[in-house]
Each structure stands twice: as structure tokens, then as C-alpha cells.
C-alpha positions, 0 to 999 in steps of 0.5 A: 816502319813498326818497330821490331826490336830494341835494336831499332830504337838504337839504330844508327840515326836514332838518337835522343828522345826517340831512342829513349821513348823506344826503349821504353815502349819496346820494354812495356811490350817485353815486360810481359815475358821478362825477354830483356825488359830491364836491360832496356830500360836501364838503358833508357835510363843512361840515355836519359840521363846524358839528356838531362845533363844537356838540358835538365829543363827539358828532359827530367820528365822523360828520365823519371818516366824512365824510373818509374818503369824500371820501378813497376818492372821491379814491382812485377819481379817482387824487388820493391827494395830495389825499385824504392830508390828509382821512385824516390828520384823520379819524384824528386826529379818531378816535383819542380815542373809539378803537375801530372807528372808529379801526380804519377810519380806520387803515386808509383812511389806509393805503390813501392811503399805498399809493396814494403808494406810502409802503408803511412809512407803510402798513404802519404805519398798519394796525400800529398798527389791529391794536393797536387794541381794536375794542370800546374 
């Protein structure tokens, strides 16, 4: 079944991750038009985070994908100052799995600080993603 609405990704009998990765994918289609994006993923965010606090092993990853794309919807809108705590958690949250998704939330943190125009604090970040072994 396609999914229509956020409403869908909520609906009674959805529940977890699969409410949380429908969220997102129906606020990365919105995010073109603005129509609700953010709202949606905050709302990933809170789902996420009563994840995390079930099982922290197995769900930081997904809630710092969640971050990093309020984190690029707050780029779109020109509020990097806004979106600079977001990016500093998810790599917070990524750094003891390492890996890709490390290398990602490097890099969103990256572009935060160039849209501050920290052009060190971004070249360092993206540094220390090179560094990273993307199959650890």
C-alpha cells in the first residue's frame, strides 16, 4: 500500500521503526513545499527517542538520522543556528558505532558550520569524517 499521508505512517498498528522511517520519508517528500515537513520530523524525533530509551544499542542511529533531517530542513529555511544543536547530537549519537553513519553526521555537521560560516569548525568536521573507516 503507497503511503498517502503522515497520517499513515502513525496509523493504528504502526508502530516503532516503521512509524519513524515513515515520517521521514513522508517529510523528505513535504520538504519541497514546506506542507508540515518539520512537524513530521520532530515527531520522528520523539518516537525516536522512546526508542533509544528502550534499547539505546539499536535505535541512536536511526534518531540521529532523524536529526540530521530536521538538520538539513533547517538548512533549506536558512536557520543554521537552529539546526547546529541537532547536528552536534547526532554525531554525538554516532560516534560510538563509527562507520558510515558517522561519516554522514560529520559531514551534516559540516555543512551547519559553513552555513555559520565556522569554515575551521567545517573543515574539521569533514577532517575528522576522512579519518573515519566507513566499514568499522
Amino acid at each position: 500500500m503507497a503511503r498517502n499521508g503522515s497520517d499513515d505512517a502513525t496509523r493504528k498498528g504502526t508502530t516503532g521503526v516503521a512509524a519513524v522511517e515513515g515520517l521521514l520519508a513522508y517529510a523528505g517528500r513535504r520538504s519541497r513545499w514546506g506542507g508540515g515537513a518539520l512537524s513530521r520530523v520532530h515527531e520522528a524525533i520523539g518516537l525516536s527517542r522512546e526508542l533509544v530509551a528502550a534499547d539505546p544499542d539499536e535505535h541512536s542511529v536511526l534518531l540521529a538520522r532523524c536529526l540530521q533531517a530536521a538538520t538539513k530542513l533547517l538548512l533549506l529555511r536558512r536557520r543554521a543556528p537552529e539546526a547546529l544543536p541537532l547536528a552536534q547530537e547526532a554525531v554525538e549519537l554516532c560516534r560510538p558505532s563509527g562507520g558510515a553513519p558517522l561519516i554522514v553526521a560529520l559531514a551534516c555537521l559540516s555543512a551547519v558550520h559553513e552555513a555559520l560560516q565556522q569554515y575551521g569548525d567545517a573543515a574539521e568536521a569533514m577532517t575528522e569524517a576522512t579519518a573515519v573507516d566507513p566499514l568499522d
